[in-house]
PyMOL commands that place a pseudoatom at each C-alpha (Angstrom):
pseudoatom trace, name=CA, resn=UNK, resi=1, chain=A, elem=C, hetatm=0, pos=[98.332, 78.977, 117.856]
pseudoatom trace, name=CA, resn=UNK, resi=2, chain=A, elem=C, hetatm=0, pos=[95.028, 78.744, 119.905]
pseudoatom trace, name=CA, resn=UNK, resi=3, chain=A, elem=C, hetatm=0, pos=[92.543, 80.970, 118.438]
pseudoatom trace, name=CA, resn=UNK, resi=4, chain=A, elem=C, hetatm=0, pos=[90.628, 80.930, 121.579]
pseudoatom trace, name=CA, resn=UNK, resi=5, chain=A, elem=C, hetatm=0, pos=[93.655, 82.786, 123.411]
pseudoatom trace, name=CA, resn=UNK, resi=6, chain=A, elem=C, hetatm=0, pos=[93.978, 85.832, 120.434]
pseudoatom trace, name=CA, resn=UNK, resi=7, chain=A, elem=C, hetatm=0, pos=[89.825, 86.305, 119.309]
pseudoatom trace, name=CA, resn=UNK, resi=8, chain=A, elem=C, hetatm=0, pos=[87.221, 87.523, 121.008]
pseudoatom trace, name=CA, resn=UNK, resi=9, chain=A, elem=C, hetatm=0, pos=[84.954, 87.466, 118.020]
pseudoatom trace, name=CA, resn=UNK, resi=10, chain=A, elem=C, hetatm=0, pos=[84.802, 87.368, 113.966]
pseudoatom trace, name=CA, resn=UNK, resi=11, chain=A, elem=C, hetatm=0, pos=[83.085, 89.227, 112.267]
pseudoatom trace, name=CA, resn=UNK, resi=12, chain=A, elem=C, hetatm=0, pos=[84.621, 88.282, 108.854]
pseudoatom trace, name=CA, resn=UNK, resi=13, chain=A, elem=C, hetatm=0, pos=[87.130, 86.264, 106.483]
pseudoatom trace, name=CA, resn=UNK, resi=14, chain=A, elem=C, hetatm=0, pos=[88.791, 87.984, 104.429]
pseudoatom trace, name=CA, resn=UNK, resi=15, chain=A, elem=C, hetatm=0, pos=[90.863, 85.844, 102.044]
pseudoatom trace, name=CA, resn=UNK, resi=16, chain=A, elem=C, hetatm=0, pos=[93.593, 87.733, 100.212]
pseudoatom trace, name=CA, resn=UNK, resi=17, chain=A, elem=C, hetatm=0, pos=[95.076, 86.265, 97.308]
pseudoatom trace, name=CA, resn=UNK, resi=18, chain=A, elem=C, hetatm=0, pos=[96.679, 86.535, 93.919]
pseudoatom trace, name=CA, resn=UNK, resi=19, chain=A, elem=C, hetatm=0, pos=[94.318, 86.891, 91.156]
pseudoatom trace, name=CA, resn=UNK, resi=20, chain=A, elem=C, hetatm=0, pos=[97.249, 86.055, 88.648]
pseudoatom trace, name=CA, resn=UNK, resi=21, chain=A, elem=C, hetatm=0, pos=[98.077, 83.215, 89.951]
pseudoatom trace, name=CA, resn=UNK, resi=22, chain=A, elem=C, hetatm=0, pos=[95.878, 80.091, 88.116]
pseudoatom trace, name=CA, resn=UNK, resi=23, chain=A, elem=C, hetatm=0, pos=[96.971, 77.655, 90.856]
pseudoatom trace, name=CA, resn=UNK, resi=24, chain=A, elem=C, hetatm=0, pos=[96.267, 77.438, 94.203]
pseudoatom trace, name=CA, resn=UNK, resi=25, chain=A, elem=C, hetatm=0, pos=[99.068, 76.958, 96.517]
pseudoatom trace, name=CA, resn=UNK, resi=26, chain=A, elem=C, hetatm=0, pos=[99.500, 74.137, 99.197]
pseudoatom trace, name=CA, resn=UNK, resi=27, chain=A, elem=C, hetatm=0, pos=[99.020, 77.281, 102.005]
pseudoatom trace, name=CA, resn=UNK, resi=28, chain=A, elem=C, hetatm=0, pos=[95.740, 78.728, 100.328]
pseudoatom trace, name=CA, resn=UNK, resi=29, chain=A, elem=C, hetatm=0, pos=[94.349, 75.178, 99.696]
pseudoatom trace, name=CA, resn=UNK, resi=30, chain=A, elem=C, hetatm=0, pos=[95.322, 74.556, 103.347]
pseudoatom trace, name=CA, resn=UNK, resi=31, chain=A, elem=C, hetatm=0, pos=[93.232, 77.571, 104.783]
pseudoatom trace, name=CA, resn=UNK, resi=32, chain=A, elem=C, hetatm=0, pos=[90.353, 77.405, 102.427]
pseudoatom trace, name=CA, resn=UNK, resi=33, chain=A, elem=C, hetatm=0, pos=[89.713, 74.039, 103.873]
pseudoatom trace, name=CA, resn=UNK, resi=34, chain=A, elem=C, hetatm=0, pos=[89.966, 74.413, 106.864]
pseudoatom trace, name=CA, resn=UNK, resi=35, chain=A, elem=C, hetatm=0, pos=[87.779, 77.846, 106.566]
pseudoatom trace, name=CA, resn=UNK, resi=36, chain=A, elem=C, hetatm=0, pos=[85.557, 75.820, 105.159]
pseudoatom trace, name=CA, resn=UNK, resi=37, chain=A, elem=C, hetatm=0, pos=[85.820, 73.037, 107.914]
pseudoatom trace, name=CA, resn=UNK, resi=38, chain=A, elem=C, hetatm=0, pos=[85.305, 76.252, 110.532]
pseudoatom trace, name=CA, resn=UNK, resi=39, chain=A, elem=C, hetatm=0, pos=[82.765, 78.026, 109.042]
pseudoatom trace, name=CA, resn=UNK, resi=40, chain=A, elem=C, hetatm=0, pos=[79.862, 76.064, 108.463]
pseudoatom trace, name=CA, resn=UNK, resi=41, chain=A, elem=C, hetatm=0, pos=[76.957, 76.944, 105.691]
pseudoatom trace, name=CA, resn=UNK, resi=42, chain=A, elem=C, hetatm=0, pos=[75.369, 79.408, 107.690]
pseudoatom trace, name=CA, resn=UNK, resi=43, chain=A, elem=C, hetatm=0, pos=[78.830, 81.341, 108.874]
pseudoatom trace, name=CA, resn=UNK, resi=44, chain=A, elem=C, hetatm=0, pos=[80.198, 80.994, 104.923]
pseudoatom trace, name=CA, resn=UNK, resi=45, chain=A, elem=C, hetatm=0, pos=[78.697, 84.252, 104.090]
pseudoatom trace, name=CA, resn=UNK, resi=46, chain=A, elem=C, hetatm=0, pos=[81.512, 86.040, 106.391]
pseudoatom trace, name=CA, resn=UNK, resi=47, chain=A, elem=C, hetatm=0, pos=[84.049, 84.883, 103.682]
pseudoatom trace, name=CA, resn=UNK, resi=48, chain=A, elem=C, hetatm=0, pos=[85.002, 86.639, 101.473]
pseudoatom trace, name=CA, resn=UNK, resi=49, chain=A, elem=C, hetatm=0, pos=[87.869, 87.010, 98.564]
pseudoatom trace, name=CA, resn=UNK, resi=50, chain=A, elem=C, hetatm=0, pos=[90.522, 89.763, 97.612]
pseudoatom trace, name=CA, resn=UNK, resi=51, chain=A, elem=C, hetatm=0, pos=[92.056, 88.730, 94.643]
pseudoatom trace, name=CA, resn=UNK, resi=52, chain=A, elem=C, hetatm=0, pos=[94.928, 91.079, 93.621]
pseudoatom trace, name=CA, resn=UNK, resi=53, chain=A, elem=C, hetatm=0, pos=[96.778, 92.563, 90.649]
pseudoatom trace, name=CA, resn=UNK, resi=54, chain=A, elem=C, hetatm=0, pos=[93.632, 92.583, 89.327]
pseudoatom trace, name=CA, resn=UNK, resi=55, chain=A, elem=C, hetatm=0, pos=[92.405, 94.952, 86.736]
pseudoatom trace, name=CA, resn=UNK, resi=56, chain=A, elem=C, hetatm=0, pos=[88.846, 93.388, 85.863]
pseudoatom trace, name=CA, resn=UNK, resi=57, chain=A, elem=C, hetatm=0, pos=[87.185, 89.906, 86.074]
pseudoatom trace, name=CA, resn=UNK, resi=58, chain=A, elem=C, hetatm=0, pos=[88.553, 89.045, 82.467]
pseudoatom trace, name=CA, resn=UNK, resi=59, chain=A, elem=C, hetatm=0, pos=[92.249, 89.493, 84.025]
pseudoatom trace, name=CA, resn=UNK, resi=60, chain=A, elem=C, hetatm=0, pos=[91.472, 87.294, 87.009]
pseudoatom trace, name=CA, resn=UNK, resi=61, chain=A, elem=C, hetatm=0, pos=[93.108, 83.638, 86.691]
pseudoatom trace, name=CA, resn=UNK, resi=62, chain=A, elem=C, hetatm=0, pos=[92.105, 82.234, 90.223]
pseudoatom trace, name=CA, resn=UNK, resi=63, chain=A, elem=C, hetatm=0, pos=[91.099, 79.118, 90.098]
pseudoatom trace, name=CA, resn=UNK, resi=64, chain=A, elem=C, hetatm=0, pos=[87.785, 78.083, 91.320]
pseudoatom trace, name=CA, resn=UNK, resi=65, chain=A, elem=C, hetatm=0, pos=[87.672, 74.521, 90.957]
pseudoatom trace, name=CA, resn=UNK, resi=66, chain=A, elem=C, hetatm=0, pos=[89.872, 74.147, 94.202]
pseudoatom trace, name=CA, resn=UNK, resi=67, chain=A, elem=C, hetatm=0, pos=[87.525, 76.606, 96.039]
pseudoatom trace, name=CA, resn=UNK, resi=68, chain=A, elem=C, hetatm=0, pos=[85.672, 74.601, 98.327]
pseudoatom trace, name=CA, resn=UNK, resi=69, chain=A, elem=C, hetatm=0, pos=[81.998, 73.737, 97.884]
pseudoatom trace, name=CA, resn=UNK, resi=70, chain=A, elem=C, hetatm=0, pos=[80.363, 75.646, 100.727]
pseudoatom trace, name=CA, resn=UNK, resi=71, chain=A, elem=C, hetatm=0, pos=[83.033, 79.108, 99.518]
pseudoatom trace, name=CA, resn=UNK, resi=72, chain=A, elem=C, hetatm=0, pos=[82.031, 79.017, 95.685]
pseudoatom trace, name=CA, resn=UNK, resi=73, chain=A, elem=C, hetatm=0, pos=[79.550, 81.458, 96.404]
pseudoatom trace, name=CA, resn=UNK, resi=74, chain=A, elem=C, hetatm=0, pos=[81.727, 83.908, 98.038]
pseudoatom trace, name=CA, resn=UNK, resi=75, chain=A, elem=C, hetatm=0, pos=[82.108, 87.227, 97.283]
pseudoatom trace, name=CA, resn=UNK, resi=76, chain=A, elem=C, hetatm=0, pos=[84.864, 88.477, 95.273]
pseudoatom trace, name=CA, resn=UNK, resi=77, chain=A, elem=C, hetatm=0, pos=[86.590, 91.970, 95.437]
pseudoatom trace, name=CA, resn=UNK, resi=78, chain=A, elem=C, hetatm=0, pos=[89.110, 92.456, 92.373]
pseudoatom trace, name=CA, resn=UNK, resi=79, chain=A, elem=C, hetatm=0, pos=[92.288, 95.149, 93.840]
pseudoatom trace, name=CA, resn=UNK, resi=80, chain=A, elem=C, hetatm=0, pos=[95.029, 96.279, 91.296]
pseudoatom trace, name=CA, resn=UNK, resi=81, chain=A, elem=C, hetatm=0, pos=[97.006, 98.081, 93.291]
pseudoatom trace, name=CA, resn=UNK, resi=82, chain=A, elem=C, hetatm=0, pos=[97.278, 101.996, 93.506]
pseudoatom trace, name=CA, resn=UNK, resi=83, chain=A, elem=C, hetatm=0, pos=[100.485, 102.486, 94.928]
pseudoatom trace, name=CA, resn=UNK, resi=84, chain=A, elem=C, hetatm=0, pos=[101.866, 100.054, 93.624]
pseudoatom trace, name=CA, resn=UNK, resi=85, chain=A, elem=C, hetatm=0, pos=[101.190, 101.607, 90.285]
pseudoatom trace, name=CA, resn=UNK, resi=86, chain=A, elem=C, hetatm=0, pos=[101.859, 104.584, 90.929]
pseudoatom trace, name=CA, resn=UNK, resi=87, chain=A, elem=C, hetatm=0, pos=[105.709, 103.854, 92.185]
pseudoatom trace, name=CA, resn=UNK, resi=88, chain=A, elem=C, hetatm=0, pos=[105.926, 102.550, 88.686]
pseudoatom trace, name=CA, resn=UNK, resi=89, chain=A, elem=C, hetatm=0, pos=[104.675, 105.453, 87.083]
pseudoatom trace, name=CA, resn=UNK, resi=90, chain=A, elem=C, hetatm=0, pos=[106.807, 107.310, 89.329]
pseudoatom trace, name=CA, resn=UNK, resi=91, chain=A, elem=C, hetatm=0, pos=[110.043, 105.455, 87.930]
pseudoatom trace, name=CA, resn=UNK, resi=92, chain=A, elem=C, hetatm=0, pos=[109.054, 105.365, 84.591]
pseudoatom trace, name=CA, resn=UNK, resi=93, chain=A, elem=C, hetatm=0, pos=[107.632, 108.898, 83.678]
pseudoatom trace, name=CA, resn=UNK, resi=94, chain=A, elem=C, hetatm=0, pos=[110.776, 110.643, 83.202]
pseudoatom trace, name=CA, resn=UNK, resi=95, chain=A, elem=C, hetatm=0, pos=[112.471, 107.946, 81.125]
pseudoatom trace, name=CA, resn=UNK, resi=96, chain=A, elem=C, hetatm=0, pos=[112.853, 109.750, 77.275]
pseudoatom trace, name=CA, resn=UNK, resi=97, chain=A, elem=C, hetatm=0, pos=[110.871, 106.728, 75.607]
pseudoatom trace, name=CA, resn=UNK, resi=98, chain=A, elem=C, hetatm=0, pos=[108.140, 107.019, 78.238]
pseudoatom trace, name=CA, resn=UNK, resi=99, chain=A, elem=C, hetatm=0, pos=[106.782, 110.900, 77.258]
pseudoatom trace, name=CA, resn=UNK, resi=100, chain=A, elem=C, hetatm=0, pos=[104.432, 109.520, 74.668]
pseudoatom trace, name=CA, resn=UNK, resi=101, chain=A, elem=C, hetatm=0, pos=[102.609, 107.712, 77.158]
pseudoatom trace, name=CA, resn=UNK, resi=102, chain=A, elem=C, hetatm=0, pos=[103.087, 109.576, 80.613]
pseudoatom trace, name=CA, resn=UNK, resi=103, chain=A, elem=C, hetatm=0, pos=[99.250, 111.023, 80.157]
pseudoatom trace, name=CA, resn=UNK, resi=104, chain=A, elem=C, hetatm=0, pos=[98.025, 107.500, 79.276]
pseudoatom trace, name=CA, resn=UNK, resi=105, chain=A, elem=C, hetatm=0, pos=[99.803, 105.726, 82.397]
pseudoatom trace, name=CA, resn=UNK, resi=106, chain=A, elem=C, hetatm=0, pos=[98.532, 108.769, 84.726]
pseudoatom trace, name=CA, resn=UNK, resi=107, chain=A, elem=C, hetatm=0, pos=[95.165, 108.242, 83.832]
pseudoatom trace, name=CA, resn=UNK, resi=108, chain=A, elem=C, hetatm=0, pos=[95.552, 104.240, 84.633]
pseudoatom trace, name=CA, resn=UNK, resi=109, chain=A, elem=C, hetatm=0, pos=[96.931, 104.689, 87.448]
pseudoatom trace, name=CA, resn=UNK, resi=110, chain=A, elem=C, hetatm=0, pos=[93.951, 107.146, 88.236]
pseudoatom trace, name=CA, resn=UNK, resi=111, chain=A, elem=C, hetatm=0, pos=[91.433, 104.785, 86.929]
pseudoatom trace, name=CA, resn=UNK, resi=112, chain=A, elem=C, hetatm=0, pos=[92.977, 102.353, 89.470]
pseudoatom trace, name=CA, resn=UNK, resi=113, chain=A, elem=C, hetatm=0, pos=[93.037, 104.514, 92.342]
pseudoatom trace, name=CA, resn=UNK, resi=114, chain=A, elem=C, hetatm=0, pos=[89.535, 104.841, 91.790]
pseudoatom trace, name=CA, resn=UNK, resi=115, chain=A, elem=C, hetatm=0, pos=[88.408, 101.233, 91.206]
pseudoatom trace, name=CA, resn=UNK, resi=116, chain=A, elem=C, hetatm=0, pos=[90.029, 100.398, 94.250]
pseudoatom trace, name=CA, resn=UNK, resi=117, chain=A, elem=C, hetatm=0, pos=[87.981, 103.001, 96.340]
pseudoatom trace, name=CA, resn=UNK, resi=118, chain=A, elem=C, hetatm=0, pos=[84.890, 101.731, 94.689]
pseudoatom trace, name=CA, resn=UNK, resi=119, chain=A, elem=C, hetatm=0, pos=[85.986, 98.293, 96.039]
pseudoatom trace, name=CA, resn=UNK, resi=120, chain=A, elem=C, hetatm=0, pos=[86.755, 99.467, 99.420]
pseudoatom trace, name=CA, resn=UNK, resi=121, chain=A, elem=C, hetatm=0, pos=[83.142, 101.250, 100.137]
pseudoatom trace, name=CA, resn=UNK, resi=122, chain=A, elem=C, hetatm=0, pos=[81.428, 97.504, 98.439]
pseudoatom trace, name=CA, resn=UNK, resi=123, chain=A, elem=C, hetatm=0, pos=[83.451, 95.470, 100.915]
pseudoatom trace, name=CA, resn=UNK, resi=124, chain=A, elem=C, hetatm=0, pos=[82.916, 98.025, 103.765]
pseudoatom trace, name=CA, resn=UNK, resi=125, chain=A, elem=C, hetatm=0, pos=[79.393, 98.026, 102.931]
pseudoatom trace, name=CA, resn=UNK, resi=126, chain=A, elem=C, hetatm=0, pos=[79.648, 94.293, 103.963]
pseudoatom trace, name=CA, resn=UNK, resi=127, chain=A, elem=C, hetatm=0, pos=[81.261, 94.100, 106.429]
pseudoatom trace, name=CA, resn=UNK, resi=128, chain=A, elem=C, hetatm=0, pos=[78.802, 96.741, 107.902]
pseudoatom trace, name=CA, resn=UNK, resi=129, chain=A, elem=C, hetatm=0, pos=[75.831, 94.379, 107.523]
pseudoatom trace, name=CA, resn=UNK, resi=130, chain=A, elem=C, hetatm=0, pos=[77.566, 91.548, 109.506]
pseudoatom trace, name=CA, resn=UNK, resi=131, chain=A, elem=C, hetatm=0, pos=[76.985, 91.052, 113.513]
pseudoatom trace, name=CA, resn=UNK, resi=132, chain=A, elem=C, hetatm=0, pos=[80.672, 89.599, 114.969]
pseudoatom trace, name=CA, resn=UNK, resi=133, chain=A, elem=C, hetatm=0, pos=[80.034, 85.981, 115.901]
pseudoatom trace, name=CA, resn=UNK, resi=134, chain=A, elem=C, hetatm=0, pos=[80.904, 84.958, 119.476]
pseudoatom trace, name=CA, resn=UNK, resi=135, chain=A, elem=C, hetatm=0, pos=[84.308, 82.892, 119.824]
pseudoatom trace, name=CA, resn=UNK, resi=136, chain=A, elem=C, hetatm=0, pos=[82.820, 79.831, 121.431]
pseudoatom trace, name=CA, resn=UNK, resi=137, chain=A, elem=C, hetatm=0, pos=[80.530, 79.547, 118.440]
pseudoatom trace, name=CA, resn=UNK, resi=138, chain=A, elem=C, hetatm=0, pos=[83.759, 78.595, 116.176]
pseudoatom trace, name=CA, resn=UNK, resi=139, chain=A, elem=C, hetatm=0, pos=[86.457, 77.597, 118.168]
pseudoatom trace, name=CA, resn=UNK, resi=140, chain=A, elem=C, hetatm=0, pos=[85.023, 73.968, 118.935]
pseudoatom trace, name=CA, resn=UNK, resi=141, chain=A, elem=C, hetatm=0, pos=[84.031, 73.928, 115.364]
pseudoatom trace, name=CA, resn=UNK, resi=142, chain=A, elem=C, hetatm=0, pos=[88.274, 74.553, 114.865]
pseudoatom trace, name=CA, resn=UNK, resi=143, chain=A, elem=C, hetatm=0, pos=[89.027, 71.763, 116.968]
pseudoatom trace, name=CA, resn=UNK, resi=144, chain=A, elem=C, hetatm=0, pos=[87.050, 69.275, 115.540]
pseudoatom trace, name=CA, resn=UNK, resi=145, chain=A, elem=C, hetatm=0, pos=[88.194, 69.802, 112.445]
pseudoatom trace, name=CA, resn=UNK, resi=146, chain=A, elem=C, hetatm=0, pos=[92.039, 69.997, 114.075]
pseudoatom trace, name=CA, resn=UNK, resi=147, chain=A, elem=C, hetatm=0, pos=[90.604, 66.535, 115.855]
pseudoatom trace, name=CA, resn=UNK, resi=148, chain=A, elem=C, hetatm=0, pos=[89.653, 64.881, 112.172]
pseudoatom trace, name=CA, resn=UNK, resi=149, chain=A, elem=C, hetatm=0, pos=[92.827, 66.084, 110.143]
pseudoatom trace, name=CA, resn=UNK, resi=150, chain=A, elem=C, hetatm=0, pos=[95.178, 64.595, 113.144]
pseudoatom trace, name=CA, resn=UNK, resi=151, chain=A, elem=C, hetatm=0, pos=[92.916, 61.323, 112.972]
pseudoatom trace, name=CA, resn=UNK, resi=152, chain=A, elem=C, hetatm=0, pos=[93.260, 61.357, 109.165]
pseudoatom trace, name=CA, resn=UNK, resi=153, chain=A, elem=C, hetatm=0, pos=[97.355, 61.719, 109.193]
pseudoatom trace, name=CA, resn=UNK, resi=154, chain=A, elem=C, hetatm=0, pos=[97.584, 58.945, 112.161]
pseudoatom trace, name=CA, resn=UNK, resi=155, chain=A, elem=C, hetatm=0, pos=[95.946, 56.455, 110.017]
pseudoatom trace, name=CA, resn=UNK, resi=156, chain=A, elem=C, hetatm=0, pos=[97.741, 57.555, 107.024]
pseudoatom trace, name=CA, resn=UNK, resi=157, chain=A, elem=C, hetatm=0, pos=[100.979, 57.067, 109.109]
pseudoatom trace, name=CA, resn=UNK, resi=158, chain=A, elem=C, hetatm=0, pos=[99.553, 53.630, 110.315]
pseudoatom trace, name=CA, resn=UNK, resi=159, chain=A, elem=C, hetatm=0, pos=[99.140, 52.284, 106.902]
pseudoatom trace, name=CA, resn=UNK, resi=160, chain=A, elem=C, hetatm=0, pos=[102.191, 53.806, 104.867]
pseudoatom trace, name=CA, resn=UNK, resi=161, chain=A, elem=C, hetatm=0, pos=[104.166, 52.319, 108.007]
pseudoatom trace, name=CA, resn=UNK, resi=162, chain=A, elem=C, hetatm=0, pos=[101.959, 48.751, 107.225]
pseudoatom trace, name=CA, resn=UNK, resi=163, chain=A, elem=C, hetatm=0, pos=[102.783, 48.935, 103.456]
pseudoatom trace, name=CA, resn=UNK, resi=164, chain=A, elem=C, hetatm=0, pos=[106.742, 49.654, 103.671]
pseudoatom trace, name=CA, resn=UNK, resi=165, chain=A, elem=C, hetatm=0, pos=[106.913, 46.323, 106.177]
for i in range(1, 165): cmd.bond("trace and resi %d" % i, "trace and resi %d" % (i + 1))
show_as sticks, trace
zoom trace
C-alpha cells in the first residue's frame, strides 16, 4: 500500500494493543519499528499507546523492552473494555450462583465505563494539542526506511545463498 495515495496528513499514532499480552508479536514488533523508522525524534510525540483489557497499570503486562528507543517515552492510555463487560454482566446476572454478586459486578462494570471516559477526554485532550503533519514530511521518511529493510533482506539473501553453496 502507498501511503502517499490514502493520507493527506497525520496528525497521530495511535498504537492499539493488548495489555495482557507480555510478548510482543512479530506484527507489533514489525510496526513499532518501522513507526519508529517513520517518525523521527521530533514526530515521536504523535505516538501514542492503547493497551487493552486493562484495569490499572499493575494489570498491564506489555512489554517494554521491545518498545523501541525513540517510543519508550510514549504515552500510554490503559482501556478495559465497557461493553465488553457489560455483555458479560449481561449473561451472567441472572445465573442463580451469580445474585450474591450482581451489585458488585454492576458497579465494575460502572467503574469501567467510567475509567474509560476519563481515558477518552486525556487522549482527546492530546490529540487536540497536535497540528496534522503534511504527507510529504513522512512519506520519504517511509521509503527510506522501505529502501534500507529491502537492502538489509537482499544481502541477507546474498549470504544465506553464499553459505548453503
Amino acid at each position: 500500500m502507498k501511503i502517499e495515495k490514502h493520507v493527506e496528513s497525520i496528525t497521530a499514532v495511535l498504537v492499539v494493543a493488548n495489555g495482557t499480552v507480555p510478548r510482543v508479536t512479530v506484527g507489533t514488533d514489525y510496526t513499532l519499528s518501522t513507526l519508529s523508522a517513520v517518525f523521527t525524534n521530533t514526530l515521536a510525540s504523535r505516538i501514542a499507546f492503547l493497551l487493552t483489557n486493562v484495569i490499572s497499570p499493575l494489570h498491564c503486562n506489555f512489554s517494554e523492552d521491545t518498545v523501541p528507543d525513540v517510543l519508550k517515552e510514549a504515552p500510554q492510555f490503559l482501556l478495559n473494555n465497557p461493553i465488553a463487560l457489560q455483555r458479560k454482566f449481561l449473561n451472567l446476572r441472572d445465573k442463580p450462583d451469580m445474585k450474591k454478586r450482581r451489585t458488585e459486578f454492576r458497579e465494575a462494570v460502572k467503574t469501567a465505563e467510567q475509567d474509560a471516559l476519563e481515558m477518552l477526554v486525556d487522549l482527546f485532550d492530546r490529540l487536540d494539542g497536535i497540528e496534522p503533519q503534511q504527507r510529504m514530511k513522512v512519506a520519504p521518511l517511509y521509503k527510506k526506511r522501505h529502501s534500507i529493510v529491502a537492502n538489509i533482506i537482499a544481502t541477507l539473501t546474498r549470504h544465506m545463498r553464499e553459505l548453503l553453496r
